[in-house]
C-alpha positions in Angstrom: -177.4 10.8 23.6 -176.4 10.2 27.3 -173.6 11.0 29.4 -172.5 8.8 32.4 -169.2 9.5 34.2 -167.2 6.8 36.0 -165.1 7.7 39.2 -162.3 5.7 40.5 -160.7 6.4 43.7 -156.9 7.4 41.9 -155.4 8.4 38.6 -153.2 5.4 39.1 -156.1 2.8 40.1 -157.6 3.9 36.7 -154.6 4.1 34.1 -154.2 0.0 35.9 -157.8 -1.0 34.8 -157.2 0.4 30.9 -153.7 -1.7 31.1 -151.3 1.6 31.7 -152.6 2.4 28.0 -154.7 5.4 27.1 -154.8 4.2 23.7 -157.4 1.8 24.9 -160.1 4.4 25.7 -160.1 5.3 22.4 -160.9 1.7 21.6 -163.0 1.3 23.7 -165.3 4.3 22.3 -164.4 2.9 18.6 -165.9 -0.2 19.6 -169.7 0.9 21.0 -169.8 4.1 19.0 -168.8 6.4 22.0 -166.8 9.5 23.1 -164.6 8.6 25.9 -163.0 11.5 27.7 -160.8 10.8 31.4 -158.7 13.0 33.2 -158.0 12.6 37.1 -159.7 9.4 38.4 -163.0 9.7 36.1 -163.6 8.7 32.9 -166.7 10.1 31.0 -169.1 8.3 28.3 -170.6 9.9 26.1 -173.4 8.0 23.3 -176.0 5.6 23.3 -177.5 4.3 26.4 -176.8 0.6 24.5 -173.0 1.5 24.2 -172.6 3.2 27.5 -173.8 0.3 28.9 -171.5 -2.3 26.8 -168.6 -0.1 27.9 -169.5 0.0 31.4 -169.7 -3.6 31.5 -166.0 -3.9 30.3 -164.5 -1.3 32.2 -166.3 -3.1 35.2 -164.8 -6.8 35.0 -161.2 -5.1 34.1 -162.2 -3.9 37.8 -162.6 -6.8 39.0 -159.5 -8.5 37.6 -157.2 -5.9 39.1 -159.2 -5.8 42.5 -158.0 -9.4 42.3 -155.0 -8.9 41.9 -154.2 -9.5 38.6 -152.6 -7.1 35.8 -154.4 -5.3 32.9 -152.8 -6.4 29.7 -153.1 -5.5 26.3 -154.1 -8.7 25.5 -156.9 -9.3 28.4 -158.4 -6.1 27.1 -158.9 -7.1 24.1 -160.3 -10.4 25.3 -162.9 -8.9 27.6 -163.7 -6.1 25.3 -164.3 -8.9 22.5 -166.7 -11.0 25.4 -168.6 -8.4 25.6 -169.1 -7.5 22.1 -169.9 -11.2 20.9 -170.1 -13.5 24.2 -168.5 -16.8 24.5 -167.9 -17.0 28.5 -171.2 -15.5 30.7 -168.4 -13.9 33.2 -164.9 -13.3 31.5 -163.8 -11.8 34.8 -164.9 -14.3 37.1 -164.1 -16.8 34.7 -160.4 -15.6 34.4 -160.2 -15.2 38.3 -161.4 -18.8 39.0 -158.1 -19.7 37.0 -155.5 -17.7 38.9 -152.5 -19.1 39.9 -149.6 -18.5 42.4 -148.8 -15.2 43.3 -147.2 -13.9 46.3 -146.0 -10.7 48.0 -143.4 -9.7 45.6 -144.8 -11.7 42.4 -148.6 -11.2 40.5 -150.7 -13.9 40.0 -150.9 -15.5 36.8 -153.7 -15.3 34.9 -155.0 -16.5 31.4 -154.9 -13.1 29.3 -156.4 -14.7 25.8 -159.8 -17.1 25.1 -156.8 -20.0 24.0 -155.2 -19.5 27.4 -158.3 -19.6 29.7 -159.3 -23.1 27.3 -155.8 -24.4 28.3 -155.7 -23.6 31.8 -159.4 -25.3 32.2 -158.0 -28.7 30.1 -155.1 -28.8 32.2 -157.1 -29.0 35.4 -159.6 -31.0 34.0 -157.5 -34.0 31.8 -154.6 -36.2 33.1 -152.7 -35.3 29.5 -153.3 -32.1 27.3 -151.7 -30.9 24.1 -150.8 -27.0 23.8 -149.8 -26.2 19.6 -149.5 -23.4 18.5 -146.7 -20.7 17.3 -144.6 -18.9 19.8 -145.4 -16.4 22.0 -149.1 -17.6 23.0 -148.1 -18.9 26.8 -148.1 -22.7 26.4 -144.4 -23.5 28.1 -145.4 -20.2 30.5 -148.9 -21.6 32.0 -148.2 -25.1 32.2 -145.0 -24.2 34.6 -147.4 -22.1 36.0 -149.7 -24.6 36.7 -147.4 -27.3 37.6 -146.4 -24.9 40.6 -149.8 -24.3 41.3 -150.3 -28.4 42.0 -146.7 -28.4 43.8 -148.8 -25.5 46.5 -152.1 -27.5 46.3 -150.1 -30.8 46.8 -151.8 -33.0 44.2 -148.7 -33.8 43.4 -145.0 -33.8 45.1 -142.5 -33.3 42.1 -142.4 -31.4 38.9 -140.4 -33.2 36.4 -139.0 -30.9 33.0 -138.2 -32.6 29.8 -137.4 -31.5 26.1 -135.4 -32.9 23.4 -132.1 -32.1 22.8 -132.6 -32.2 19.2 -129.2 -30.0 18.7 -126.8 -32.6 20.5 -128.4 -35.3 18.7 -129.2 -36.3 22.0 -125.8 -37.3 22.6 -125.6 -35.3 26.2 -122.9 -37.4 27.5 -120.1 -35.8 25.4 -121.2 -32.0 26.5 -119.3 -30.5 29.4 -120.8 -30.8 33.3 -122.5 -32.6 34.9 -126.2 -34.1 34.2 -127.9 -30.4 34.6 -125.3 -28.2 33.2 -125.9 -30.5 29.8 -129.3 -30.6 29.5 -130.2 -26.4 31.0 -129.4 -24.5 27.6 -132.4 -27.2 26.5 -135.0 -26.0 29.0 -133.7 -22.1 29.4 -137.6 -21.9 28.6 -138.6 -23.8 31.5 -135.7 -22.2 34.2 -137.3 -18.7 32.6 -140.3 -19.1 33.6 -139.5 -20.8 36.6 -137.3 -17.9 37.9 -140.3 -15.4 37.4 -142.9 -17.1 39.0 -140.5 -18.5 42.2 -137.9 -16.3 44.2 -134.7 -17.6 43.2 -133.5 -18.9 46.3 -136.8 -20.5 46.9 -136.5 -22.3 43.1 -132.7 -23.1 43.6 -133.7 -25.0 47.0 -137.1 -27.0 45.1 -134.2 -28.0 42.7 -131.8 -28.9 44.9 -134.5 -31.2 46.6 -135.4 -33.3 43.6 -138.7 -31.5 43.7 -138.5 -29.7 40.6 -136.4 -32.2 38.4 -134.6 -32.2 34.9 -134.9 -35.3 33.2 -133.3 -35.2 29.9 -136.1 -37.3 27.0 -133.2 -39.6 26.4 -132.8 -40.8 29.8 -136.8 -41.2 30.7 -136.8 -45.1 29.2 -137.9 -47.4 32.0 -139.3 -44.9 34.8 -142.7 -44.6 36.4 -143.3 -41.5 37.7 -145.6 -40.9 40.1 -147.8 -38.2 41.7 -145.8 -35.9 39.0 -146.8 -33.2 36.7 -144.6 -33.6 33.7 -143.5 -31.1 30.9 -142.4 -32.1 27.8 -141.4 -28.6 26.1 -140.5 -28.7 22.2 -142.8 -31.6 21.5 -142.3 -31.3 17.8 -138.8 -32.6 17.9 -139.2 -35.7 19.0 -139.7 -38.8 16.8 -142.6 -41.3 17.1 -140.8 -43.4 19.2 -140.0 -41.2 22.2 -143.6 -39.5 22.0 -145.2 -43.0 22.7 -142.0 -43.3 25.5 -142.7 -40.5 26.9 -146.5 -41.0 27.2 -146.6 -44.3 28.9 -144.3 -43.4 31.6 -147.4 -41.4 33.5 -148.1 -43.4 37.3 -150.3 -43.0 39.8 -151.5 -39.0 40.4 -149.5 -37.5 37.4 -150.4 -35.3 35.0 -148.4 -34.3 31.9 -148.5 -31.0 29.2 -147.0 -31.3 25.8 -146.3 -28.5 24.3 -144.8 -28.1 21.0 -145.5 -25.7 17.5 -145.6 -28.3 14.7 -144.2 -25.1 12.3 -140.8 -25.4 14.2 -139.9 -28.8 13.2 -136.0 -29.3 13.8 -135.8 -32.9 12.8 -134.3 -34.4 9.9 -136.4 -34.5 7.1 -136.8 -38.1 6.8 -138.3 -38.2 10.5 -141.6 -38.4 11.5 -142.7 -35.7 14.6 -144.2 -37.3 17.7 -146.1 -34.6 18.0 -147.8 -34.9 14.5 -148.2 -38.3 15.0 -150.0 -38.1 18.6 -152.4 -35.4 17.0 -153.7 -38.1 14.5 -153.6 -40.6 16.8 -155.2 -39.5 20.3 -158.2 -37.1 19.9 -160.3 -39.2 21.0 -159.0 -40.8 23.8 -160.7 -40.2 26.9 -158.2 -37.9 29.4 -156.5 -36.7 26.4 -157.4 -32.7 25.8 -156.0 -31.1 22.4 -155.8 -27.2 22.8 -154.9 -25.4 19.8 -153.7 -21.5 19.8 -154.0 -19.0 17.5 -151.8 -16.4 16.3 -154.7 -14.2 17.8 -153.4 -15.8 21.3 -150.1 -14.2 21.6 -149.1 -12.2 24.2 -145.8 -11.1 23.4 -145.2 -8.0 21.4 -148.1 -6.9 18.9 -145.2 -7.1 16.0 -144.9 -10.9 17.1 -148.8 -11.6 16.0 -147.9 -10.0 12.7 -144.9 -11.7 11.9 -146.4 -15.3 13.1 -149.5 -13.9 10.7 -147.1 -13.0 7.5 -145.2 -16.8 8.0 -148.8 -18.3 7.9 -149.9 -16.3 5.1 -147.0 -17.3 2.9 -146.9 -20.6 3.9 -150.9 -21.0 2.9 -149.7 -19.2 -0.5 -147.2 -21.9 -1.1 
Protein backbone atom coordinates (compact mmCIF):
# COMPACT_ATOMS: atom_id res chain seq x y z
CA UNK A 1 0.00 0.00 0.00
CA UNK A 2 1.14 3.68 -0.72
CA UNK A 3 -0.11 6.95 0.00
CA UNK A 4 0.49 10.06 -2.26
CA UNK A 5 -1.26 13.37 -1.57
CA UNK A 6 -2.11 15.89 -4.34
CA UNK A 7 -2.14 19.69 -3.54
CA UNK A 8 -3.86 22.26 -5.59
CA UNK A 9 -3.47 25.87 -5.01
CA UNK A 10 -7.61 26.43 -3.85
CA UNK A 11 -10.64 24.44 -2.68
CA UNK A 12 -12.27 25.97 -5.64
CA UNK A 13 -9.48 25.15 -8.34
CA UNK A 14 -9.91 21.55 -7.11
CA UNK A 15 -13.86 20.98 -6.76
CA UNK A 16 -13.41 22.60 -10.85
CA UNK A 17 -10.95 19.69 -11.94
CA UNK A 18 -13.58 16.78 -10.33
CA UNK A 19 -16.48 18.80 -12.31
CA UNK A 20 -17.97 20.65 -9.01
CA UNK A 21 -18.90 16.90 -8.06
CA UNK A 22 -17.46 15.00 -5.14
CA UNK A 23 -19.22 12.07 -6.10
CA UNK A 24 -16.51 11.62 -8.60
CA UNK A 25 -13.76 10.93 -6.15
CA UNK A 26 -15.42 8.18 -5.05
CA UNK A 27 -15.36 6.92 -8.69
CA UNK A 28 -12.46 7.60 -9.24
CA UNK A 29 -11.18 5.28 -6.22
CA UNK A 30 -13.96 2.55 -7.39
CA UNK A 31 -12.23 2.54 -10.52
CA UNK A 32 -8.31 1.73 -9.59
CA UNK A 33 -9.20 0.06 -6.31
CA UNK A 34 -8.31 3.19 -4.16
CA UNK A 35 -9.25 5.25 -1.07
CA UNK A 36 -9.63 8.78 -2.04
CA UNK A 37 -9.89 11.27 0.76
CA UNK A 38 -9.77 15.54 -0.04
CA UNK A 39 -10.53 18.23 2.14
CA UNK A 40 -9.03 21.87 1.57
CA UNK A 41 -7.06 22.03 -1.77
CA UNK A 42 -5.52 18.29 -1.37
CA UNK A 43 -6.69 15.25 -2.28
CA UNK A 44 -5.11 12.04 -0.86
CA UNK A 45 -4.57 8.37 -2.55
CA UNK A 46 -4.41 5.76 -0.83
CA UNK A 47 -3.68 1.89 -2.64
CA UNK A 48 -1.57 0.38 -5.13
CA UNK A 49 1.33 2.15 -6.58
CA UNK A 50 -0.44 0.81 -10.17
CA UNK A 51 -3.82 2.62 -9.25
CA UNK A 52 -2.29 5.71 -7.64
CA UNK A 53 -0.65 6.13 -10.61
CA UNK A 54 -3.80 5.49 -13.09
CA UNK A 55 -5.54 8.08 -10.88
CA UNK A 56 -2.89 10.55 -10.96
CA UNK A 57 -2.89 10.42 -14.62
CA UNK A 58 -6.67 11.39 -14.74
CA UNK A 59 -6.75 13.85 -12.25
CA UNK A 60 -3.69 15.43 -14.24
CA UNK A 61 -5.27 15.94 -17.84
CA UNK A 62 -8.73 17.15 -16.00
CA UNK A 63 -5.82 19.73 -15.01
CA UNK A 64 -4.93 20.46 -17.98
CA UNK A 65 -8.39 20.93 -19.58
CA UNK A 66 -9.44 23.52 -16.96
CA UNK A 67 -5.94 25.28 -17.08
CA UNK A 68 -7.12 25.66 -20.60
CA UNK A 69 -9.85 26.95 -20.09
CA UNK A 70 -12.33 24.61 -20.52
CA UNK A 71 -15.08 23.11 -17.92
CA UNK A 72 -15.10 19.76 -16.08
CA UNK A 73 -18.18 17.93 -16.96
CA UNK A 74 -19.71 14.90 -15.92
CA UNK A 75 -19.42 13.57 -19.07
CA UNK A 76 -15.56 14.54 -19.92
CA UNK A 77 -14.84 12.75 -16.64
CA UNK A 78 -16.07 9.90 -17.55
CA UNK A 79 -14.39 10.10 -20.87
CA UNK A 80 -10.92 10.64 -19.58
CA UNK A 81 -11.35 8.34 -16.71
CA UNK A 82 -12.44 5.61 -19.40
CA UNK A 83 -8.92 6.72 -21.64
CA UNK A 84 -7.14 5.93 -19.05
CA UNK A 85 -8.54 2.68 -18.02
CA UNK A 86 -8.71 1.19 -21.66
CA UNK A 87 -6.82 3.73 -24.11
CA UNK A 88 -8.17 4.79 -27.45
CA UNK A 89 -6.54 8.51 -27.78
CA UNK A 90 -2.55 8.58 -26.49
CA UNK A 91 -3.45 12.29 -24.94
CA UNK A 92 -7.31 12.70 -24.22
CA UNK A 93 -6.42 16.13 -22.79
CA UNK A 94 -4.35 17.48 -25.44
CA UNK A 95 -6.44 15.72 -27.79
CA UNK A 96 -9.61 17.57 -26.51
CA UNK A 97 -7.74 20.93 -26.26
CA UNK A 98 -6.44 20.74 -29.90
CA UNK A 99 -10.33 20.81 -30.69
CA UNK A 100 -11.44 23.87 -28.77
CA UNK A 101 -13.49 26.27 -30.14
CA UNK A 102 -14.54 29.95 -29.58
CA UNK A 103 -14.66 31.24 -26.34
CA UNK A 104 -14.32 34.76 -25.12
CA UNK A 105 -14.25 36.86 -22.01
CA UNK A 106 -17.75 36.25 -20.82
CA UNK A 107 -18.32 32.70 -22.67
CA UNK A 108 -16.13 29.14 -22.18
CA UNK A 109 -14.71 27.46 -24.85
CA UNK A 110 -16.33 24.70 -26.37
CA UNK A 111 -14.99 21.52 -26.07
CA UNK A 112 -15.87 17.87 -27.18
CA UNK A 113 -16.88 16.22 -23.67
CA UNK A 114 -17.57 12.41 -25.10
CA UNK A 115 -15.16 9.93 -27.63
CA UNK A 116 -18.40 10.56 -30.34
CA UNK A 117 -17.95 14.29 -30.04
CA UNK A 118 -14.06 14.55 -30.21
CA UNK A 119 -14.68 11.95 -33.70
CA UNK A 120 -17.12 14.59 -34.90
CA UNK A 121 -15.32 17.59 -34.31
CA UNK A 122 -12.10 15.95 -36.04
CA UNK A 123 -14.49 14.80 -39.36
CA UNK A 124 -15.84 18.17 -39.47
CA UNK A 125 -12.44 19.76 -39.84
CA UNK A 126 -11.13 17.16 -41.91
CA UNK A 127 -14.21 16.34 -44.75
CA UNK A 128 -16.10 19.00 -46.87
CA UNK A 129 -19.57 16.94 -45.82
CA UNK A 130 -20.11 14.85 -42.57
CA UNK A 131 -23.13 13.10 -41.18
CA UNK A 132 -23.83 13.44 -37.27
CA UNK A 133 -26.96 10.44 -36.22
CA UNK A 134 -27.65 9.78 -33.37
CA UNK A 135 -30.53 10.36 -30.54
CA UNK A 136 -30.87 13.63 -28.87
CA UNK A 137 -28.97 15.08 -26.48
CA UNK A 138 -25.38 13.90 -27.81
CA UNK A 139 -24.22 17.66 -29.17
CA UNK A 140 -24.62 17.18 -32.99
CA UNK A 141 -26.80 20.57 -33.76
CA UNK A 142 -24.58 22.16 -30.61
CA UNK A 143 -20.89 21.49 -32.18
CA UNK A 144 -21.46 21.98 -35.71
CA UNK A 145 -22.88 25.77 -34.81
CA UNK A 146 -19.99 25.69 -32.85
CA UNK A 147 -17.74 24.97 -35.43
CA UNK A 148 -19.39 26.85 -38.05
CA UNK A 149 -18.52 30.03 -35.84
CA UNK A 150 -15.18 28.81 -35.32
CA UNK A 151 -14.54 29.01 -39.50
CA UNK A 152 -16.71 32.42 -39.47
CA UNK A 153 -13.30 33.66 -36.70
CA UNK A 154 -10.77 31.65 -38.83
CA UNK A 155 -12.32 33.09 -42.12
CA UNK A 156 -12.32 29.91 -44.14
CA UNK A 157 -15.43 30.87 -44.85
CA UNK A 158 -17.68 34.29 -44.89
CA UNK A 159 -21.31 33.10 -44.20
CA UNK A 160 -23.05 30.59 -42.21
CA UNK A 161 -26.14 29.51 -43.78
CA UNK A 162 -29.08 27.40 -41.27
CA UNK A 163 -31.52 25.07 -42.82
CA UNK A 164 -34.15 22.42 -41.59
CA UNK A 165 -37.31 21.23 -42.81
CA UNK A 166 -40.44 22.49 -41.86
CA UNK A 167 -41.87 19.20 -41.81
CA UNK A 168 -44.90 20.66 -39.58
CA UNK A 169 -46.09 23.40 -42.19
CA UNK A 170 -45.87 20.89 -44.87
CA UNK A 171 -43.45 23.26 -45.99
CA UNK A 172 -45.98 25.55 -46.99
CA UNK A 173 -44.19 28.72 -45.18
CA UNK A 174 -45.85 31.23 -47.27
CA UNK A 175 -49.26 31.04 -45.49
CA UNK A 176 -47.56 31.46 -41.75
CA UNK A 177 -47.60 34.94 -40.35
CA UNK A 178 -44.26 37.43 -40.85
CA UNK A 179 -41.97 37.82 -42.80
CA UNK A 180 -39.37 35.19 -44.32
CA UNK A 181 -37.49 34.76 -40.70
CA UNK A 182 -40.45 35.01 -38.37
CA UNK A 183 -41.80 31.82 -40.52
CA UNK A 184 -39.10 29.65 -40.71
CA UNK A 185 -37.35 30.57 -36.61
CA UNK A 186 -39.82 28.21 -34.50
CA UNK A 187 -37.93 25.55 -37.15
CA UNK A 188 -34.34 26.36 -36.20
CA UNK A 189 -35.09 27.52 -32.24
CA UNK A 190 -32.21 24.74 -32.12
CA UNK A 191 -29.95 26.54 -34.17
CA UNK A 192 -30.81 30.46 -32.60
CA UNK A 193 -30.23 28.34 -29.08
CA UNK A 194 -27.16 27.62 -29.61
CA UNK A 195 -26.28 30.42 -31.44
CA UNK A 196 -27.38 32.81 -28.50
CA UNK A 197 -24.90 30.88 -26.04
CA UNK A 198 -21.99 30.74 -27.88
CA UNK A 199 -22.32 34.67 -29.36
CA UNK A 200 -23.36 37.82 -27.23
CA UNK A 201 -26.66 38.66 -28.41
CA UNK A 202 -26.07 41.98 -29.81
CA UNK A 203 -23.07 40.59 -31.51
CA UNK A 204 -25.40 37.50 -33.10
CA UNK A 205 -28.32 39.93 -33.92
CA UNK A 206 -25.82 42.23 -35.97
CA UNK A 207 -24.05 38.75 -37.91
CA UNK A 208 -27.76 38.24 -38.79
CA UNK A 209 -28.71 41.37 -39.75
CA UNK A 210 -25.54 41.26 -42.15
CA UNK A 211 -26.49 38.22 -44.11
CA UNK A 212 -23.53 36.59 -42.37
CA UNK A 213 -25.35 34.11 -40.45
CA UNK A 214 -28.38 33.27 -42.80
CA UNK A 215 -31.82 31.35 -42.63
CA UNK A 216 -32.63 29.64 -45.61
CA UNK A 217 -35.73 27.70 -45.37
CA UNK A 218 -35.02 23.73 -47.35
CA UNK A 219 -37.89 24.73 -49.61
CA UNK A 220 -36.41 27.80 -50.95
CA UNK A 221 -32.58 26.35 -51.48
CA UNK A 222 -33.56 24.96 -55.24
CA UNK A 223 -31.15 26.68 -57.69
CA UNK A 224 -28.42 28.37 -55.37
CA UNK A 225 -24.69 27.96 -55.22
CA UNK A 226 -23.36 28.72 -52.19
CA UNK A 227 -20.13 29.53 -51.72
CA UNK A 228 -17.22 29.81 -49.16
CA UNK A 229 -20.32 28.64 -46.69
CA UNK A 230 -20.59 26.30 -43.90
CA UNK A 231 -24.07 24.97 -44.18
CA UNK A 232 -26.40 23.22 -41.53
CA UNK A 233 -29.03 21.12 -42.33
CA UNK A 234 -30.62 20.34 -38.71
CA UNK A 235 -33.49 17.55 -38.66
CA UNK A 236 -32.03 15.60 -41.52
CA UNK A 237 -34.48 12.83 -41.05
CA UNK A 238 -37.41 14.76 -42.26
CA UNK A 239 -36.55 15.40 -45.48
CA UNK A 240 -37.48 13.20 -48.50
CA UNK A 241 -34.93 11.76 -51.08
CA UNK A 242 -35.46 14.52 -53.17
CA UNK A 243 -34.44 17.54 -51.08
CA UNK A 244 -31.39 15.43 -49.45
CA UNK A 245 -29.86 15.05 -53.01
CA UNK A 246 -31.03 19.09 -53.40
CA UNK A 247 -29.60 20.01 -50.72
CA UNK A 248 -26.26 18.21 -51.26
CA UNK A 249 -25.45 19.51 -54.65
CA UNK A 250 -25.79 23.04 -53.86
CA UNK A 251 -22.14 23.03 -51.96
CA UNK A 252 -19.59 25.76 -54.21
CA UNK A 253 -16.37 26.67 -53.94
CA UNK A 254 -14.89 26.76 -50.00
CA UNK A 255 -18.16 25.27 -48.33
CA UNK A 256 -18.51 22.82 -46.02
CA UNK A 257 -21.87 21.33 -44.81
CA UNK A 258 -23.12 19.11 -41.38
CA UNK A 259 -26.22 17.07 -41.59
CA UNK A 260 -27.43 16.23 -38.61
CA UNK A 261 -30.46 14.30 -38.11
CA UNK A 262 -31.61 11.02 -35.54
CA UNK A 263 -33.17 8.48 -38.01
CA UNK A 264 -35.49 7.33 -34.69
CA UNK A 265 -37.43 10.74 -34.98
CA UNK A 266 -38.84 10.34 -38.33
CA UNK A 267 -41.84 12.85 -38.72
CA UNK A 268 -42.67 12.04 -42.28
CA UNK A 269 -45.54 10.33 -43.62
CA UNK A 270 -45.34 6.87 -43.64
CA UNK A 271 -45.26 6.33 -47.24
CA UNK A 272 -42.00 8.67 -47.51
CA UNK A 273 -38.68 7.62 -47.85
CA UNK A 274 -36.04 9.78 -45.29
CA UNK A 275 -33.14 11.58 -47.11
CA UNK A 276 -31.25 10.87 -44.43
CA UNK A 277 -31.71 7.02 -44.59
CA UNK A 278 -31.22 7.11 -48.02
CA UNK A 279 -27.84 9.15 -48.06
CA UNK A 280 -26.50 6.58 -45.30
CA UNK A 281 -26.93 3.72 -47.90
CA UNK A 282 -25.82 5.65 -50.55
CA UNK A 283 -22.53 7.75 -49.67
CA UNK A 284 -20.14 5.90 -47.29
CA UNK A 285 -17.88 5.65 -49.50
CA UNK A 286 -17.54 8.63 -51.16
CA UNK A 287 -14.43 10.39 -50.76
CA UNK A 288 -15.03 13.87 -48.48
CA UNK A 289 -18.08 12.31 -47.16
CA UNK A 290 -17.49 11.38 -43.17
CA UNK A 291 -20.42 9.34 -41.33
CA UNK A 292 -20.25 9.89 -37.45
CA UNK A 293 -22.53 7.88 -35.49
CA UNK A 294 -23.40 8.67 -31.59
CA UNK A 295 -24.24 6.62 -28.99
CA UNK A 296 -26.64 6.86 -26.31
CA UNK A 297 -23.27 6.66 -24.21
CA UNK A 298 -22.55 10.29 -26.00
CA UNK A 299 -25.14 12.36 -24.33
CA UNK A 300 -24.52 15.08 -22.43
CA UNK A 301 -27.59 16.24 -21.21
CA UNK A 302 -29.09 14.94 -18.00
CA UNK A 303 -27.96 11.31 -16.92
CA UNK A 304 -31.98 10.48 -16.89
CA UNK A 305 -31.78 11.41 -20.71
CA UNK A 306 -29.09 8.40 -21.43
CA UNK A 307 -31.54 6.11 -19.73
CA UNK A 308 -34.61 7.00 -21.32
CA UNK A 309 -32.82 7.11 -25.01
CA UNK A 310 -31.40 3.46 -23.55
CA UNK A 311 -35.12 2.04 -22.42
CA UNK A 312 -36.66 3.44 -26.20
CA UNK A 313 -33.73 1.34 -27.76
CA UNK A 314 -34.16 -1.54 -25.65
CA UNK A 315 -37.92 -1.88 -26.53
CA UNK A 316 -37.53 -1.09 -29.80
CA UNK A 317 -34.77 -4.07 -30.30
CA UNK A 318 -37.48 -6.22 -28.26
CA UNK A 319 -40.07 -5.48 -30.91
Amino acid sequence: MSTVTLTYETPQFLHSVIGNDIAHLRTLGEAFSLRVTSRDGWIQLDGSDEGIDAAKTVLSELEKVRRNGGEVSAAMFDMVLENVRQPWMNAPADSILQLKLLGSARKPAVLAKTRGQIEYLRAMRENEVVFGIGPAGTGKTYLAMAQALQSLRDKTVSRIVLTRPAVEAGEALGFLPGDLNEKVLPYLRPLYDALYEMLEPDEAERMIERGIIEIAPLAYMRGRTLKRSFIILDEAQNTTCEQMLMFLTRLGDGSRCVVTGDPSQIDLKRHIRSGLGDAVGILPEVDGVKFIRFASSDVVRLPVVQRIIEAYEAHRNQN
